[in-house]
C-alpha positions as CSV (number, residue, x, y, z in Angstrom):
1,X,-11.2,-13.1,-1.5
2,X,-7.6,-12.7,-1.9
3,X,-5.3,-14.7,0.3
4,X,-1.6,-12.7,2.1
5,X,1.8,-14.6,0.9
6,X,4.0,-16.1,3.2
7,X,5.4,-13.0,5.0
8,X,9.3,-14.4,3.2
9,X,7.5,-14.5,-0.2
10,X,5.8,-10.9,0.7
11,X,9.3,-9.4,2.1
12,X,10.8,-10.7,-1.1
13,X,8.4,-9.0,-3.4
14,X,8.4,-5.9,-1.7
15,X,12.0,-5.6,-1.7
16,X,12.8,-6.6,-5.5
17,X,10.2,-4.3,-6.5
18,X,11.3,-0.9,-4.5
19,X,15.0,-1.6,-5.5
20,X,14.3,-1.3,-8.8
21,X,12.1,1.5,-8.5
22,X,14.1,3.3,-6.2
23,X,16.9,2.8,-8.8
24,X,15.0,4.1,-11.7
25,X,14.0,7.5,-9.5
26,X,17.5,7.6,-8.8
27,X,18.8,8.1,-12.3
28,X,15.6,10.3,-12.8
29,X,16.5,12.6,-10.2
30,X,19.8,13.1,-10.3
31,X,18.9,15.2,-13.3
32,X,16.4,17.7,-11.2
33,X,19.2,17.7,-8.8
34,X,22.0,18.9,-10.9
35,X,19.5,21.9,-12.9
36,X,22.1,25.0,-12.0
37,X,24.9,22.6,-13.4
38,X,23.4,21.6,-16.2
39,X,22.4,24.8,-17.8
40,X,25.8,25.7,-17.8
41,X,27.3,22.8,-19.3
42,X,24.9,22.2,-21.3
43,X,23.1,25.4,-22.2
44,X,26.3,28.0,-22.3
45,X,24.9,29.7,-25.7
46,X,22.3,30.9,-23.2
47,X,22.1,34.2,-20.7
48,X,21.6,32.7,-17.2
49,X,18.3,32.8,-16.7
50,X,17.6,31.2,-20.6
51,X,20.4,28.7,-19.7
52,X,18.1,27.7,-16.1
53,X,14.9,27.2,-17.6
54,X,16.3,25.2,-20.7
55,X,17.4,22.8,-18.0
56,X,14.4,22.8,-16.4
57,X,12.2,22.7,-19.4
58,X,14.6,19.7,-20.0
59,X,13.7,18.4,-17.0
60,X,10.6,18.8,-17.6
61,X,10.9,17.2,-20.8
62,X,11.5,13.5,-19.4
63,X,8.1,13.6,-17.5
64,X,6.8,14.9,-21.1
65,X,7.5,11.5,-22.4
66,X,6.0,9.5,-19.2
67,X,2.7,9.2,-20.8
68,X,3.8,7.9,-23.6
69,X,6.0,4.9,-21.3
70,X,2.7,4.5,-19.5
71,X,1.1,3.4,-22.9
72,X,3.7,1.7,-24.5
73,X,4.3,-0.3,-20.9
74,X,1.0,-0.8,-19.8
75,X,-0.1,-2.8,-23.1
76,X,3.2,-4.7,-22.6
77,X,2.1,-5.2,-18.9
78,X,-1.0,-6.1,-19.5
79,X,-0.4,-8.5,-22.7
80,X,2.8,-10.4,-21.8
81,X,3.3,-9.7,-17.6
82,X,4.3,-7.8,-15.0
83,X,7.6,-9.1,-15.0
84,X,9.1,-9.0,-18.1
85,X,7.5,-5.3,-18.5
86,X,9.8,-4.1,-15.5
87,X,12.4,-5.7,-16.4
88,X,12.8,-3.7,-19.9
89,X,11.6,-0.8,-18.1
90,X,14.7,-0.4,-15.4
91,X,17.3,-1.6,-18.5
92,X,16.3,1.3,-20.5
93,X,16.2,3.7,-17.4
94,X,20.0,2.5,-16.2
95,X,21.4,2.3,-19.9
96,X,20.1,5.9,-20.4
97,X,21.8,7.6,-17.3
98,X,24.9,5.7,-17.5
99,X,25.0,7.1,-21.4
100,X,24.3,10.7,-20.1
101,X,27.7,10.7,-18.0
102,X,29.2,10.2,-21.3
103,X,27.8,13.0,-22.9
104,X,30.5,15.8,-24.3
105,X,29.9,19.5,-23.3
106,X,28.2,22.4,-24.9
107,X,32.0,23.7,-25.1
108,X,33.2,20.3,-27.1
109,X,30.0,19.6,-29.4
110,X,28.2,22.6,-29.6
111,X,24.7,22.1,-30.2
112,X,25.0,18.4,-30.1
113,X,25.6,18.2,-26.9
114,X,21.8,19.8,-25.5
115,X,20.5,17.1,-28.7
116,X,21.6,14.1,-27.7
117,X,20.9,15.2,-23.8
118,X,17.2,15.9,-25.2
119,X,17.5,12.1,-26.5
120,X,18.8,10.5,-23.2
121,X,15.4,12.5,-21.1
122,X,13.1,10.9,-23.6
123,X,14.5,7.3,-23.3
124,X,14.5,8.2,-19.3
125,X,11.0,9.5,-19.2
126,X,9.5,6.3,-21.2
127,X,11.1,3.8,-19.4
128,X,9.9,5.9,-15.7
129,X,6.2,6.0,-17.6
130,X,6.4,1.9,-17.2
131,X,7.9,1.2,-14.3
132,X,5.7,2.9,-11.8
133,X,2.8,1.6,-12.2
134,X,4.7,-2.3,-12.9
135,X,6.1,-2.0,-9.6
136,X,2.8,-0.9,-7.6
137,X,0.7,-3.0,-9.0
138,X,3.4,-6.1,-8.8
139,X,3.4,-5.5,-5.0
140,X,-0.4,-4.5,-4.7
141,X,-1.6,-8.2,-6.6
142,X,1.0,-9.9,-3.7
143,X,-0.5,-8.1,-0.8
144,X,-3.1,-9.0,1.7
145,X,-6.5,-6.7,1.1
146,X,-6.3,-5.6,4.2
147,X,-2.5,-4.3,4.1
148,X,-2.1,-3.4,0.8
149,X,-1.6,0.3,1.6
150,X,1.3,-0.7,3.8
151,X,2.5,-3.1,1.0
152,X,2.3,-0.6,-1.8
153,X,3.8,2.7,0.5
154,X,7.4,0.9,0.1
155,X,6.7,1.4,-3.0
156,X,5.8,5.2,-2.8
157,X,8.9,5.0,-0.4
158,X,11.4,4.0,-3.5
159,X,11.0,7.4,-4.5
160,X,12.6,9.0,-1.4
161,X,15.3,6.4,-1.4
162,X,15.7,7.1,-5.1
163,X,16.0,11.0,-4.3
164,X,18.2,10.2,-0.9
165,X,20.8,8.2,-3.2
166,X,20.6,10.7,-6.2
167,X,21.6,13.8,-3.5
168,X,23.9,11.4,-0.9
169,X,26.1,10.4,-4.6
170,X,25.8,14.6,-5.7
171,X,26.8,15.5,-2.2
172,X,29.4,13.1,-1.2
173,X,31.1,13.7,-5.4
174,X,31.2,17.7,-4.5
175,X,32.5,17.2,-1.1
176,X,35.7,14.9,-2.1
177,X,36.6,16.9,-5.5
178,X,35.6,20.2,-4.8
179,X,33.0,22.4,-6.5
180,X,35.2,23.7,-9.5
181,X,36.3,20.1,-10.2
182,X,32.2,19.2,-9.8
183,X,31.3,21.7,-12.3
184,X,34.6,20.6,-14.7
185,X,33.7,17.0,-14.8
186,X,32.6,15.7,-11.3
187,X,28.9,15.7,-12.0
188,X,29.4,13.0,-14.3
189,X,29.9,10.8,-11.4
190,X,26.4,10.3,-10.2
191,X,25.2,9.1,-13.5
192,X,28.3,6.5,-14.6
193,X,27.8,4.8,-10.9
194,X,24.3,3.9,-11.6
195,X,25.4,1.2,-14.1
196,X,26.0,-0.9,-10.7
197,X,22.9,0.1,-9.4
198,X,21.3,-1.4,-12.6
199,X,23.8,-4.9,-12.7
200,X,21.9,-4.8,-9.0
201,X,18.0,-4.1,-9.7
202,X,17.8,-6.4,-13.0
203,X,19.9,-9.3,-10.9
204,X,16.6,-9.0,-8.3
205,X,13.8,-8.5,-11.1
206,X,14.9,-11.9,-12.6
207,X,14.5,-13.8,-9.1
208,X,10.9,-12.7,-8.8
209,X,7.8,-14.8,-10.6
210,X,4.8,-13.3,-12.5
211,X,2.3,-11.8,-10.0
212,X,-0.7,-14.2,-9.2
213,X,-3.3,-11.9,-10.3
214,X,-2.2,-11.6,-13.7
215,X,-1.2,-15.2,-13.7
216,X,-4.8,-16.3,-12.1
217,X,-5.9,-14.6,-15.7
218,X,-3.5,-15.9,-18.4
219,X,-4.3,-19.6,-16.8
220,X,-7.9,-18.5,-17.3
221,X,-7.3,-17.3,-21.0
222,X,-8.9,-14.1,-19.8
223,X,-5.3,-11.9,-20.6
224,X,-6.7,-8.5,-22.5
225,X,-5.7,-8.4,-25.9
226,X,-6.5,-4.6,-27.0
227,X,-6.2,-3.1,-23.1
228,X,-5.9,0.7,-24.5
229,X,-9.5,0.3,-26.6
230,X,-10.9,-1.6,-23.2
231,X,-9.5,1.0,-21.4
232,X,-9.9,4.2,-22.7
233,X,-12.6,3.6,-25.3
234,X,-15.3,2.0,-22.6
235,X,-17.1,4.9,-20.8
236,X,-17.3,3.6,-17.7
237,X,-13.3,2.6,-17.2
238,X,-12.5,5.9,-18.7
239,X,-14.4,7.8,-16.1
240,X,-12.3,6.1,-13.7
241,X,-9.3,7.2,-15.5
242,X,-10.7,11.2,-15.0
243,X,-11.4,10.4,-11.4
244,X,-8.1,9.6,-10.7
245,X,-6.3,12.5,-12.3
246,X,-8.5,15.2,-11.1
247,X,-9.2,13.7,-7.6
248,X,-6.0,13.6,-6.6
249,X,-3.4,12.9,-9.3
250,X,-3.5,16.0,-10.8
251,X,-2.5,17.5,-7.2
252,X,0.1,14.8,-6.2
253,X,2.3,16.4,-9.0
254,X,2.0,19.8,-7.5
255,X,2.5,18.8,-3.7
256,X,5.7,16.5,-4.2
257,X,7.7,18.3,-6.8
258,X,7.2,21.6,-5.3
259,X,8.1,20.3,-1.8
260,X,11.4,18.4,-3.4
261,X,11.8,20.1,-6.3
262,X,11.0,23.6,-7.2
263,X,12.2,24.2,-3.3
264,X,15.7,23.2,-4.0
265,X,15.4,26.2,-7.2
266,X,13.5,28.5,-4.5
267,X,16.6,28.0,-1.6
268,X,19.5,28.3,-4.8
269,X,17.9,30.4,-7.6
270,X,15.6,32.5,-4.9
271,X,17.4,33.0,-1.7
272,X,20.6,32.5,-2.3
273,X,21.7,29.3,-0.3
274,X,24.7,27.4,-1.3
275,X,24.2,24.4,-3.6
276,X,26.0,22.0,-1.3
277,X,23.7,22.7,1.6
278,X,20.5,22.5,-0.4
279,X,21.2,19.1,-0.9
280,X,22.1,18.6,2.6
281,X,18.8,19.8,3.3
282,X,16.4,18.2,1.1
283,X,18.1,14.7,1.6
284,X,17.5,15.5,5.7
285,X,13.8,16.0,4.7
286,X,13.7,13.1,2.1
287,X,15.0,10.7,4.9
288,X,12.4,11.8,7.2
289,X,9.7,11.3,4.3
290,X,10.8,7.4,3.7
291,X,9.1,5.8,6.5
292,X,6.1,8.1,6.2
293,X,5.1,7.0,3.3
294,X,4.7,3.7,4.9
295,X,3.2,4.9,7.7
296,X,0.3,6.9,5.6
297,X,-0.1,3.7,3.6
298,X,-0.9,1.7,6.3
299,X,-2.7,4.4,8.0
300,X,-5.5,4.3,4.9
301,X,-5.7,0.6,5.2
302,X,-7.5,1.9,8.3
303,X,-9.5,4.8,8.0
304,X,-9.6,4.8,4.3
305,X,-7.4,5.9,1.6
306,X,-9.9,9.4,0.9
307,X,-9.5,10.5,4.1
308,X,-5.3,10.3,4.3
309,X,-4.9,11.5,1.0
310,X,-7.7,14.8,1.1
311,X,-5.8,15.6,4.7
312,X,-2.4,16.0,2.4
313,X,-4.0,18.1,0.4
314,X,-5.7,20.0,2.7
315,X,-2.5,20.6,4.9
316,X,-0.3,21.2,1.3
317,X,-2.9,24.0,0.3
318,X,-3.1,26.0,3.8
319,X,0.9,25.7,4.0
320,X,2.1,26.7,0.7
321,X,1.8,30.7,1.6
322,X,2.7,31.1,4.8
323,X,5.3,28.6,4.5
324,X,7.6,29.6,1.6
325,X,7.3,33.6,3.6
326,X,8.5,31.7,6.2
327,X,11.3,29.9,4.9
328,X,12.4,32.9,2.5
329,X,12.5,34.7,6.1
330,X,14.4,32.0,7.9
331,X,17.1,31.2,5.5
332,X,17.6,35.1,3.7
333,X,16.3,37.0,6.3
334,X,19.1,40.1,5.3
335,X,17.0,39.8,1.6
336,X,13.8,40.0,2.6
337,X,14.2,42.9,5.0
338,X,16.1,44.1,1.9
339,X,13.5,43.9,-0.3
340,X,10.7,45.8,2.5
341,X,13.1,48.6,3.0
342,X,14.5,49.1,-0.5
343,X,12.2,47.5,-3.1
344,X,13.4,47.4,-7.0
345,X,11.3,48.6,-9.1
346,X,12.0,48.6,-13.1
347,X,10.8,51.4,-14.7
348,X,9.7,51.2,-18.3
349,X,7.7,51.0,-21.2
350,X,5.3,48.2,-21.3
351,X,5.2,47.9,-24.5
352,X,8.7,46.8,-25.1
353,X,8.4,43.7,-22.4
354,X,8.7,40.7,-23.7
355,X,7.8,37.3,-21.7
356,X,10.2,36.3,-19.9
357,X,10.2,32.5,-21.0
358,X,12.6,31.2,-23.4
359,X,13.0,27.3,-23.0
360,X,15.0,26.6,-26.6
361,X,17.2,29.8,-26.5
362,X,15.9,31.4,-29.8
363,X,15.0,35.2,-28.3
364,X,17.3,37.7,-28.1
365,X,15.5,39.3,-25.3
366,X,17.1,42.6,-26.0
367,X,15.3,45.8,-25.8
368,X,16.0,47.5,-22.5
369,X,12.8,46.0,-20.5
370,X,13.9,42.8,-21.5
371,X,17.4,42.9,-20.3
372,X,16.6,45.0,-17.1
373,X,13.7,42.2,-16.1
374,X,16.6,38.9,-17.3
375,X,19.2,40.3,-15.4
376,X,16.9,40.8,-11.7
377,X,15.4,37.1,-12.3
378,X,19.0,35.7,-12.7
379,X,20.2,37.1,-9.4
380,X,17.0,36.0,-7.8
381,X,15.6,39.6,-7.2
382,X,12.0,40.4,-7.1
383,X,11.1,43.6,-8.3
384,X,7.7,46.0,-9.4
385,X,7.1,47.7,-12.8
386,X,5.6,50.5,-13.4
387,X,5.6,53.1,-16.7
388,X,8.1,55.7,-17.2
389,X,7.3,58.8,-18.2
390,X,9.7,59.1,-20.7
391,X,9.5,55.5,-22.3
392,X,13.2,54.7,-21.4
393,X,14.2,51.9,-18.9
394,X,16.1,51.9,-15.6
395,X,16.3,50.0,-12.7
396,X,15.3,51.8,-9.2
397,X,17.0,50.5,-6.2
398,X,16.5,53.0,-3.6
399,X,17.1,56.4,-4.5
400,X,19.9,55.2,-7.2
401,X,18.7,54.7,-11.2
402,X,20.4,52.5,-13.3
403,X,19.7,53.5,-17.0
404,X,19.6,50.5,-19.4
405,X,19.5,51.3,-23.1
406,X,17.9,49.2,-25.5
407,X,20.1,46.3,-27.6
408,X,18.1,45.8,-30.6
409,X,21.0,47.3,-32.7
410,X,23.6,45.1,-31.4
411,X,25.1,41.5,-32.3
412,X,24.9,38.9,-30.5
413,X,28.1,39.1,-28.6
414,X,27.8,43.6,-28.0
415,X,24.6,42.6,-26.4
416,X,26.0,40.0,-24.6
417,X,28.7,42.4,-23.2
418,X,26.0,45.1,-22.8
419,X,24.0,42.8,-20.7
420,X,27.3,41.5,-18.0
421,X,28.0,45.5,-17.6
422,X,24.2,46.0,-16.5
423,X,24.6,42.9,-14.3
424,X,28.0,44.1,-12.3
425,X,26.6,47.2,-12.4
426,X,22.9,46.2,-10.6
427,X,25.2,44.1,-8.5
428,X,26.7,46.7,-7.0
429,X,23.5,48.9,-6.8
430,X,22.0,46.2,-4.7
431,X,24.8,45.4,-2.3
432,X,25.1,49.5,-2.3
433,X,21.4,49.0,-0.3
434,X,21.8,45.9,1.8
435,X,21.1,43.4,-0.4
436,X,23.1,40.6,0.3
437,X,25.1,38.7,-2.5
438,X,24.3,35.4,-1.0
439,X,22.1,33.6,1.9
440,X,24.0,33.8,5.2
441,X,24.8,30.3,6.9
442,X,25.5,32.0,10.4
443,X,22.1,34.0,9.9
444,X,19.7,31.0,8.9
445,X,16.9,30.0,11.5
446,X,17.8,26.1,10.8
447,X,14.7,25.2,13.0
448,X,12.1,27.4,11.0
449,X,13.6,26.1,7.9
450,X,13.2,22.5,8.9
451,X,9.9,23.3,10.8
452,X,8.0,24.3,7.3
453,X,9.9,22.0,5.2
454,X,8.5,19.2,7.5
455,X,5.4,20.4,7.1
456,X,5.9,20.7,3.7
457,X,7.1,16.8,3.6
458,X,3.9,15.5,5.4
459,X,1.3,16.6,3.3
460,X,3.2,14.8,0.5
461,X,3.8,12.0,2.1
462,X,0.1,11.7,3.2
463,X,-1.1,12.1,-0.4
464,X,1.4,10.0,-1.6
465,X,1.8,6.9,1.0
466,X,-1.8,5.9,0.0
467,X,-1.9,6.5,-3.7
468,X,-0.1,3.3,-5.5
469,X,-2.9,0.9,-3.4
470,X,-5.8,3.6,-4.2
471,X,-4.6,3.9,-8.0
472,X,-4.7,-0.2,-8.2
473,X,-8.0,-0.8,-6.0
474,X,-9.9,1.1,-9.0
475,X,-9.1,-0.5,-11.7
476,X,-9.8,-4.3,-12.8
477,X,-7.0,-7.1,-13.6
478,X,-7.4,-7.0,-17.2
479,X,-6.5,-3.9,-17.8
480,X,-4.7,-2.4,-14.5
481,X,-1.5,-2.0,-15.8
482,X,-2.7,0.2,-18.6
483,X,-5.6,1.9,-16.9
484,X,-3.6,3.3,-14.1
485,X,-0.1,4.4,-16.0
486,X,-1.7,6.9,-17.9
487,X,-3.1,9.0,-15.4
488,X,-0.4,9.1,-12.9
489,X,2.0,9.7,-15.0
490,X,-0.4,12.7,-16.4
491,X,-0.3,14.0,-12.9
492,X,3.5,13.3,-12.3
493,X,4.6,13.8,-15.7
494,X,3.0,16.7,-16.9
495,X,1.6,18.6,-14.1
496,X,4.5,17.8,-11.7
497,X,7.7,18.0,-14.3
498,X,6.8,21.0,-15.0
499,X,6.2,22.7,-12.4
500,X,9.9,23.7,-11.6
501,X,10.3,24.9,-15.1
502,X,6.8,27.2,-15.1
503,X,7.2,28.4,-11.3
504,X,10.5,29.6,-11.9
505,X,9.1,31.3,-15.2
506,X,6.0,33.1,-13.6
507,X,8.8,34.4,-11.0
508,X,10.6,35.8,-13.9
509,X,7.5,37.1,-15.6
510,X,6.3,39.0,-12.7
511,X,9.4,39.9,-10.7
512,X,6.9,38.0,-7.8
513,X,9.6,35.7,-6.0
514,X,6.4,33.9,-4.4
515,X,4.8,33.5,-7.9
516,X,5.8,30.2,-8.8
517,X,3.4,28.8,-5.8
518,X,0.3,30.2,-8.0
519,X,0.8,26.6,-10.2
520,X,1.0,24.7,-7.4
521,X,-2.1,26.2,-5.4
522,X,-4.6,25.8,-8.6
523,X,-3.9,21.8,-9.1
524,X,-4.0,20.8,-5.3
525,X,-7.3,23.3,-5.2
526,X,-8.6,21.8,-8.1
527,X,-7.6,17.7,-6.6
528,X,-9.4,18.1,-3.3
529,X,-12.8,19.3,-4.8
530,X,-13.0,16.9,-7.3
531,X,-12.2,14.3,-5.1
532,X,-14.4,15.6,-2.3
533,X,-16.9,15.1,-4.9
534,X,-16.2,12.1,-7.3
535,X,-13.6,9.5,-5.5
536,X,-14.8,6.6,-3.3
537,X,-13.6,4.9,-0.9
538,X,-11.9,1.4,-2.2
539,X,-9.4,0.7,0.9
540,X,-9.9,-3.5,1.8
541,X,-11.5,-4.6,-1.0
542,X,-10.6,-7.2,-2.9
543,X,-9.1,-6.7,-6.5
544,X,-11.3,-8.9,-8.3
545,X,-13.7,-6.3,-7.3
546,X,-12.8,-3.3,-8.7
């Protein structure tokens, strides 16, 4: 049986080992954060909505690469320590970020400038895939068996502080400069400060020791030489690695980056709200989320980590409907009474509609359907199709038509022009019919807002808090590090980075504004039967039992 540090030691541990994380989220967020900005810095060959999913699909790109960390790192954690592992891991992270705030501008390098941002994501999202699962399981092979959900949710609670930081540097920048000196050269800010927040994290990742788990088994000679074939090859380890995707990794990625990521796209993009208080409002909910993923933690070293972590889901899957209505309601409540009195509809031939999803900018996107469809998901408008009778596209809004002829014919800058004079022109047809050109702050039901974001927060949080000690408990010493990388940073990586980028998509596909909750809905669905059915319950056990 495993035996608690002294609670100095413990305290020590914990903190070194959040820091760092919390760091590393912080220079992966900011990035997320900064999406509108960045696809027009970055991205200003592009129409808007091209310019917004390249920067998401560019955010998405870094948790592409997360995997590939989580192999790369957990052979290194597993062969040479836990240490040294997350040491390199936060370097490459910090020396990344700080490199991104050097970048030049699509405006002073052309196509260089997206490049070497594509470059800077990949180093980010390899050095993330390590440094998760270092961290949690650094902490978890400290920790007491009966408190290691507690131990491990300051772990899970590094990502808040991470996201807080990221959003407190973004809002704070904007606030003293201004948003056109912010969108000239002010959001360069939040990633050149993070070189201090490195010279900090590696300064406390050099005072800790190796864990005494993984030293217990180099003393013993008993250090895994080829952890990926132990891993992955062995059938029985790599069921393990399929429970914990499908039981409830798969749907961590879907609850927590739709509740603090694709919402901040859904209150800009979607409903208008300023950009400045977006942030204010996700850090309010991101502060309230830090101790909860403690207290969820240390709730599963009670009544088991299934039973917290199902309850997320289970709360996440009944909330997602009713509560993005609700929030659309409480913060645009002029659009959506807009949008049930006077609905758009774009009438069309079907045939000429292309999908609207366009990550690398190559389509022209330029018959009329096309530019009628790019120019309502831009402004955030959700609209119907149906056929016209005459196979010629307009936009209905109300009893007014707005004819828009097709561009195939034209170069590249007559169809740009030809698309601008069908936005000013739908822009007046909508605020001709009570749509409003932007959420209202006098009008915005601040308590409904908060009430289903907070809802929105705990289900996360109580899928989350548990997770890190639930994600170590199932997998032995030898090959930990390895074993569990892989599939959270599947479930973070892939099904959670890119969910902003598809959500936002499947609104532009369909003209649906709700859409985008589809993607979320079918991973948390698909999380709580499979773990209803396959996970078991591992909450007190020792390691050396798993």
């Amino acid at each position: 049986m495993s035996h608690p540090a002294k609670p100095w030691s413990m305290a020590r541990v914990v903190t070194a080992s959040s820091a760092g994380t919390a760091f590393e989220w912080y220079d992966f967020f900011i990035f997320g954060s900064l999406a509108t900005v960045i696809s027009k810095i970055f991205f200003a060959g592009l129409d808007p909505t091209s310019a917004l999913i390249a920067a998401l699909g560019l955010f998405a790109a870094g948790f592409a690469f997360r995997p590939l960390g989580a192999i790369i790192f957990g052979v290194m954690g597993d062969r040479i320590g836990r240490k040294a592992t997350f040491l390199t891991t936060v370097s490459l992270m910090g020396g990344a970020t700080f490199a991104i705030g050097l970048l030049p501008t699509y405006g002073q390098a052309g196509i260089l400038a997206p490049i070497l941002l594509i470059f800077l994501r990949i180093c980010q999202g390899t050095a993330l895939g390590g440094e998760y699962g270092g961290a949690a399981i650094y902490v978890a092979e400290h920790a007491a068996d009966h408190r290691r959900g507690w131990a491990t949710g300051w772990i899970q609670s590094s990502a808040a502080v991470g996201l807080i930081a990221a959003l407190g540097v973004i809002l704070l920048t904007r606030t003293i400069i201004g948003e056109e000196a912010f969108a000239a050269w002010g959001w360069r800010v939040p990633f050149l400060v993070s070189i201090f927040l490195l010279a900090i994290s590696i300064w406390m990742r050099f005072k800790l020791s190796e864990s005494p788990a993984y030293a217990k088994l180099k003393a013993e000679g008993e250090v895994c030489k080829t952890p990926l074939r132990e891993a992955f090859a062995d059938s029985a380890n790599l069921k393990i690695v399929l429970v914990a995707f499908f039981a409830f990794m798969a749907a961590q990625g879907a609850v927590w980056y739709s509740t603090f990521f694709y919402s901040q796209v859904f209150l800009e993009k979607t409903l208008g709200m300023r950009g400045a208080s977006v942030n204010v409002v996700i850090m309010v909910m991101t502060i309230v989320s830090a101790p909860l993923y403690v207290l969820f933690g240390g709730l599963s070293d009670r009544i088991g980590r299934k039973k917290v972590m199902v309850a997320g889901m289970l709360l996440a899957l009944i909330a997602y409907v009713p509560g993005y209505h609700a929030i659309a309601e409480a913060v645009n409540p002029a659009l959506v009474a807009a949008q049930a009195r006077t609905p758009v509809i774009v009438e069309t031939d079907p045939a000429t509609c292309s999908v609207q999803f366009d990550p690398v900018g190559t389509r022209r996107f330029d018959s009329g359907c096309d530019i009628a469809k790019s120019q309502l998901a831009s402004t955030g408008i959700g609209y119907k199709e149906r056929a016209s009778a005459d196979g010629l596209t307009r936009i209905l809004v109300g009893s007014t038509a707005l004819e828009v002829a097709d561009g195939k014919a034209l170069d590249g800058r007559a169809l740009k022009n030809r698309k601008a004079e069908v936005a000013t022109a739908l822009k007046a047809d909508l605020a001709n019919a009570g749509y409003p050109p932007s959420a209202q702050p006098e009008t915005i039901n601040w308590i409904r807002l908060y009430f289903w974001m907070l809802v929105l927060v705990i289900a996360a949080t109580a899928l989350y808090g548990p997770q890190a000690a639930a994600l170590v408990e199932m997998f032995p010493t030898r090959i930990r590090y390895t074993a569990m990388s892989l599939p959270y940073h599947i479930g973070t990586g892939w099904v959670g980075g890119f969910l902003p980028v598809t959500s936002f998509a499947l609104v532009a596909i369909t003209g649906n504004i709700y859409a985008g909750f589809w993607y979320p809905i079918f991973f948390t669905a698909l999380s709580v039967v499979c773990a209803l059915i396959f996970m078991k319950e591992t909450a007190g056990k020792p390691l050396d039992q798993a």
